[in-house]
N, C-alpha and C positions, 0 to 999 in steps of 0.2 A: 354437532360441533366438531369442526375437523381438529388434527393433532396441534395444525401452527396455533389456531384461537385458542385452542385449551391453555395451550405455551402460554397464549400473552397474559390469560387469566390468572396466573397465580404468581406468587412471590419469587422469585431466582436470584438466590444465594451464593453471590461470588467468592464468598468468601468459606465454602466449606465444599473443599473438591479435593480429588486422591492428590495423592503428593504426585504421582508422574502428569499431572495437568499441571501441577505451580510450575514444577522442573520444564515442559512446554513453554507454557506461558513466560517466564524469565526469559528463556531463551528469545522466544518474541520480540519481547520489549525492546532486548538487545540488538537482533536483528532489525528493529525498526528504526532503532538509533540514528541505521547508516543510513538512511534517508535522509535526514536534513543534519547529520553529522557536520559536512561539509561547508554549510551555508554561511558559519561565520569567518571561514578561513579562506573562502574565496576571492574576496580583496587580496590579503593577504600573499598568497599563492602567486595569484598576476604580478603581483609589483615583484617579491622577490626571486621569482622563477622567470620573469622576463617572458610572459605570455598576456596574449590578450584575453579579452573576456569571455568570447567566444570558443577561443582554446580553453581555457578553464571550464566552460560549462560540461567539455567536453568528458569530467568527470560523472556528471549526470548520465551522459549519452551512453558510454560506456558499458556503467553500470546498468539502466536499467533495458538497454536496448539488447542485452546478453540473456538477462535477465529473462526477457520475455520469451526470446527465441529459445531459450534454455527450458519454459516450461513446458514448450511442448513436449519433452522427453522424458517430465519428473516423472510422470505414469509409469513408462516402460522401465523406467530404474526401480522403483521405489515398486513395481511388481513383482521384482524381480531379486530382489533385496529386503522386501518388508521396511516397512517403514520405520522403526527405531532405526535401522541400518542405515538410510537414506537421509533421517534426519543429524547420523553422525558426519555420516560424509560429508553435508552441505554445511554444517559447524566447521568440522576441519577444514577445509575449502576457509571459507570466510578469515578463520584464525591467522590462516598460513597468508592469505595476500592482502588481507588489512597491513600484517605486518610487513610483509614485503612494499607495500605503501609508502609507511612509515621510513623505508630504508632508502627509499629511490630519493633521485637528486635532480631527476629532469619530470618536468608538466608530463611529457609521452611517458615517460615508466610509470607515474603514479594513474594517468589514464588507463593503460595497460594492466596496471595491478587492480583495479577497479573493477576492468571485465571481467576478471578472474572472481572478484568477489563477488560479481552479479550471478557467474554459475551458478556458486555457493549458494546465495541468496533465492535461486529459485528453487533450487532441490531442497530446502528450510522452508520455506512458506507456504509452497503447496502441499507438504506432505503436513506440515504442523497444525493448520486449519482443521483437515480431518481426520488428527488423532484427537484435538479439542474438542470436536463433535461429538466423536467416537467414545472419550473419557470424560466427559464433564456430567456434574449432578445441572439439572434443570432441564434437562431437555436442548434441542435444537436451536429459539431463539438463546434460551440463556448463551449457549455456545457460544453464537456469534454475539454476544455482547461480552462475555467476555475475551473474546480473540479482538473485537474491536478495543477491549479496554486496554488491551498487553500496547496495540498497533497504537493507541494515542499518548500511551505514557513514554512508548519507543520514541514517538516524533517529538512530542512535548521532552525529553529528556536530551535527546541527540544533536540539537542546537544547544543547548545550555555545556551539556558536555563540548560538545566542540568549540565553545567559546571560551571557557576556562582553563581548554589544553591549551584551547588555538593560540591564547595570549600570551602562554608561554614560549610555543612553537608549532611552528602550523605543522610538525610532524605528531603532536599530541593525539590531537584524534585519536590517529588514524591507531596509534600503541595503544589507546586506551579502550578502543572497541575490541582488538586482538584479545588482551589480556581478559574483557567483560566477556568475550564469546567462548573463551579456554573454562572461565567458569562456569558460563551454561552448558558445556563438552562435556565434563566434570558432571552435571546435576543430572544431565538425562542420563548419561553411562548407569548412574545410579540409579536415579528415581524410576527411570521409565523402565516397564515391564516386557521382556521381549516380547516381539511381535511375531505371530505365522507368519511364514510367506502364504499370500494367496494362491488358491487354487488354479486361478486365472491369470493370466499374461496379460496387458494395456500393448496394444499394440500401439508403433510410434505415429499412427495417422489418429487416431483417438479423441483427441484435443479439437485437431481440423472437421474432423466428420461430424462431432457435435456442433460445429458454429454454423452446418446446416438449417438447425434449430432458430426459426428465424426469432422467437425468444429470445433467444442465448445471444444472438447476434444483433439484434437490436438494442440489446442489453450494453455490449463488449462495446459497439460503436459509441453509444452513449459516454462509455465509459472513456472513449480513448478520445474523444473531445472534451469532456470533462477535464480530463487530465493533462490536455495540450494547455489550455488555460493555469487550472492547477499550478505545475511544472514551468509553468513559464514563471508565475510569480515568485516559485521557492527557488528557480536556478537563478533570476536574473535581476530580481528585485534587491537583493544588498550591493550589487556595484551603483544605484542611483543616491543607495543611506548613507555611503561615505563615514560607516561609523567604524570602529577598534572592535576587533575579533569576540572581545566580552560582550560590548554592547550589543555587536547583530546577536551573539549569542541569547543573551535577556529578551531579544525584540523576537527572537522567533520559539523562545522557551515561551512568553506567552501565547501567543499564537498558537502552541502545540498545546498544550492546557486545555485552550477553549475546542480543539480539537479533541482531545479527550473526554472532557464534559458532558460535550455535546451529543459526543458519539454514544457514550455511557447512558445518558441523563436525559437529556432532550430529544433524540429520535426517537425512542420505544416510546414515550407520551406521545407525540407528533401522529406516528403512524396510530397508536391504537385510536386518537379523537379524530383525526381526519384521514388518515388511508396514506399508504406508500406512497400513490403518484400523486395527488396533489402536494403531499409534504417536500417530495424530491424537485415537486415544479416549482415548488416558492425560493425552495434554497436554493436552486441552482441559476433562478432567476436575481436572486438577490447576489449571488457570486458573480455575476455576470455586470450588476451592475457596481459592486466592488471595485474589479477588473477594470473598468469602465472608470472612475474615478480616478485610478491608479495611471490609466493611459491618458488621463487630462490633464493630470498636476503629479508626476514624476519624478520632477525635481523640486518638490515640496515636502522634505524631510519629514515634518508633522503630519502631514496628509498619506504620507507611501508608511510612515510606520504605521497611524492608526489602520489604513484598510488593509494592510498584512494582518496586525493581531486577530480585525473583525473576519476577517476571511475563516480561521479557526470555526466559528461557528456553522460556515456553510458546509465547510468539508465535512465536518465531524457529525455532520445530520447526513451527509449525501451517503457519506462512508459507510457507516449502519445500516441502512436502509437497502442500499445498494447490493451489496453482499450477503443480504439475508436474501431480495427478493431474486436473485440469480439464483444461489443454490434451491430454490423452492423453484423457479419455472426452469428450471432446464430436468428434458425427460432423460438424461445420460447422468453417470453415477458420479457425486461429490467430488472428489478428487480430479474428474475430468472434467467437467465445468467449473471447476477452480482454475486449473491450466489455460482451457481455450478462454475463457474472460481473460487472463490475467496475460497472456500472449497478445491480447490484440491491445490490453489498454495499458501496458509496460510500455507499447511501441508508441503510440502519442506522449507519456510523459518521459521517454528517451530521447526522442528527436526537436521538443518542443524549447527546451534552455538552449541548445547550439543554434536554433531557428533563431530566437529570439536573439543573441549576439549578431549575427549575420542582419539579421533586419536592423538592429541599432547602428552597423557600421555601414548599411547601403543606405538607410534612410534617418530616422531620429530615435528618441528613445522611447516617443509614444509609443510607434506601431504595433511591436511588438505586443502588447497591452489589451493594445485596440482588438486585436488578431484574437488574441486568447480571450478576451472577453466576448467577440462574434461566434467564437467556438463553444463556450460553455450554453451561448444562446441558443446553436446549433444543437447542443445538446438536450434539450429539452424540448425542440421540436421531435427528434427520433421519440424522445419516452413516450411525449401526446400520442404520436401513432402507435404506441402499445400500451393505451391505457385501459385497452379490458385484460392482457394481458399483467400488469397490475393490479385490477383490481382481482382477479382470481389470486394473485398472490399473496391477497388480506385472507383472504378464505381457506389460503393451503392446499390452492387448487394450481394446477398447469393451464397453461395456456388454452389447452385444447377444453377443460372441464373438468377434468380427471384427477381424481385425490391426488395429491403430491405424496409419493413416497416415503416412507419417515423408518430410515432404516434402523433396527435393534441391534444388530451383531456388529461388535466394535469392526470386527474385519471387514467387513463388508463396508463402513463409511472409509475407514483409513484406507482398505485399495480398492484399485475398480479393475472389473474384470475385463480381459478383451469384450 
C-alpha cells in the first residue's frame, strides 16, 4: 500500500494541529477572501466611478494576472528568505495595497492597487501550501484538505464580507481585508516557528522547466480552462442579478459554502469510491453544463442566482481533487509545482472576466457564458488524455510508475532546491 492510500485509510483530524498551522491556515482564509471579496461591490463600483463593466472587471485581471506571473519567482525569494520570511512579506504586501485600495478615488488606482495586492498574494499562497504540508498532523492528503478547507471558507466568507462593507461603502472591503490580513501579520509573527533558509537556491526558470513535465502540463492547462469558465462566472455574473451589494453578497456567501463543503466533505468520498478522473470528469462536466444554462437564460434572475450557488458544488469537488493530484504527479519539488500550476491557471482566470465584458459589449450577454462553458468542456477533454496519469495518482504513483515522493523533513516540503 503506497503513502497516499494509507493517507486515505485513516481518520484526519482537522482540528488538532500545532498552532503555527491555525496561524497559516487564518491567514489563508484571509487571503482567499480577496478572491470574491469584490464581487458584490462590483455594480456598485461601475455606477459610482463612472466605469464600465469591463473596466471593472479589470480588478480581477489585475490581480490575478500579477498574481500568476509573480509565482514564478515565489521559489527564488522564499529560497532565499525561508519561508516564514516570505510568508511575512506577501502579508505586508497585501496589508499595504488592500489599503491603499481602499484610499484611491479612481477605477485605474484601485486596479492598480490590486496588482500590487496580487504580488502579495502570490508570495502567500505558494509558500503557505507547503509550510501546511510541511506542519500539519495527518499526513499529505489531510494537508490539502485542510488548505482546501482555509481556501473555501476564504471564498465562502469574502463575498458575504464584501457585501456587508460593500453596503455601506464600496471602499469597506477593500479596509476590512487590510485590517483581517494586519491580524494574520500579527499570528504568524508569533505562532509560526522560524524557518532555515535552505541549503539550495530555486533558480528563477524552475517553475517553467517543470511544466516540461507533460503531467504538470496537462494538469496546468486543464486547469487554466477550467478557470476561464470559473472566472467568467465570479467576474461577470453580478452585473446580469442587478441585485444591492448585500444581496450579491448572500448570493455568493452561498455559493462559497457549498464550495467549502464540498471541497471538505464530498471530494475525499468521490475520489476514494470512484477515482480522481472520473470524479473530476463528472464535475467539470456538470460545471459546463451550469455554464451552459447561465449562457441560455442570463437575464433570468432566478435561474443566473440558482446556477451560481450550484456551481459551488463543482468547483469545490474539482478544487480538492485537482490540487492533490498535481502535487502527487509532478516529479519536481512541491513548492515548484505549486508555482508552475498556479502560473499557468492564474493566467486564464485573470484574462477570463475583462474577455467576458468585451464579448458583452461586441456581441450579447450570452457569449460570454457559452465561451467558458466550451472551455470547461475543453477542459476535460485534456484530463481524458491523462487518464492513466490519474489513475497512478490514486495509487501515489507518478505518471511514469514510480512511487510519488512523500517528503519527511519540514524543510525540504516548504522549499525546493535549485
Amino acid at each position: 500500500m503506497t503513502a497516499s492510500t494509507a493517507e486515505r485509510g485513516r481518520t484526519v483530524s482537522m482540528f488538532r494541529q500545532p498552532k503555527a498551522v491555525y496561524a497559516v491556515a487564518f491567514a489563508c482564509v484571509i487571503s482567499f477572501m480577496g478572491i470574491g471579496l469584490v464581487d458584490p461591490i462590483l455594480p456598485a463600483l461601475s455606477s459610482q466611478l463612472d466605469a464600465s463593466p469591463s473596466q471593472v472587471t479589470l480588478l480581477f485581471t489585475s490581480y490575478l494576472v500579477v498574481t500568476a506571473i509573480a509565482m514564478l519567482g515565489t521559489n527564488w525569494v522564499s529560497s532565499r528568505l525561508g519561508a516564514k520570511h516570505t510568508l511575512i512579506a506577501g502579508l505586508a504586501i497585501i496589508v499595504t495595497f488592500s489599503a491603499l485600495a481602499g484610499f484611491s478615488g479612481s477605477i485605474g488606482g484601485i486596479i492598480g492597487f490590486r496588482a500590487g495586492w496580487g504580488l502579495g498574494n502570490a508570495l502567500f499562497i505558494a509558500t503557505s501550501l507547503a509550510v501546511i504540508v510541511a506542519s500539519a498532523h495527518g499526513g499529505f492528503a489531510g494537508a490539502i484538505v485542510l488548505y482546501e478547507a482555509a481556501l473555501g471558507l476564504g471564498i465562502a466568507a469574502g463575498p458575504l464580507l464584501g457585501g456587508l462593507l460593500g453596503d455601506i461603502s464600496w471602499r469597506g472591503p477593500f479596509f476590512g481585508v487590510s485590517a483581517l490580513m494586519a491580524l494574520a501579520l500579527v499570528a504568524t509573527l508569533i505562532l509560526l516557528p522560524a524557518t532555515p533558509k535552505p541549503e539550495h537556491r530555486t533558480s528563477l526558470s524552475a517553475p517553467l522547466k517543470a511544466l516540461r513535465h507533460h503531467g504538470l502540463l496537462k494538469m496546468s492547462i486543464a486547469a487554466l480552462l477550467y478557470n476561464w469558465g470559473f472566472f467568467t462566472m465570479l467576474g461577470y455574473a453580478p452585473f446580469p442579478m442587478e441585485l444591492s451589494a448585500i444581496q450579491l453578497g448572500f448570493v455568493f456567501f452561498g455559493w462559497g459554502l457549498l464550495v467549502a463543503i464540498c471541497s471538505v466533505a464530498v471530494a475525499p468520498r468521490l475520489q476514494t469510491r470512484f477515482g480522481t478522473g472520473p470524479s473530476l470528469y463528472v464535475a467539470l462536466t456538470l460545471f459546463a453544463v451550469d455554464l451552459a444554462v447561465i449562457a441560455i437564460w442570463p437575464d433570468v434572475r432566478t435561474v443566473l442566482v440558482s446556477a451560481v450557488i450550484i456551481a459551488g458544488i463543482f468547483i469545490g469537488i474539482n478544487n480538492t481533487l485537482t490540487t492533490q493530484a498535481v502535487m502527487i504527479v509532478s516529479p519536481v519539488e512541491r513548492p515548484v509545482a505549486s508555482a508552475a500550476y498556479g502560473f499557468v491557471r492564474f493566467i486564464g482566470g485573470g484574462l477570463a472576466p475583462f474577455a467576458a465584458g468585451k464579448l458583452v459589449e461586441h456581441f450579447n450577454l450570452h457569449v460570454p457564458f457559452a465561451i467558458g462553458s466550451l472551455a470547461v468542456l475543453a477542459a476535460v477533454g485534456v484530463l481524458l488524455s491523462a487518464h492513466t496519469m490519474l489513475r497512478h495518482a490514486d495509487k501515489g504513483l507518478d505518471e511514469d510508475g514510480h512511487p510519488a515522493t512523500e517528503h519527511d523533513d519540514p524543510a525540504d516540503v516548504a522549499e525546493a532546491p535549485a
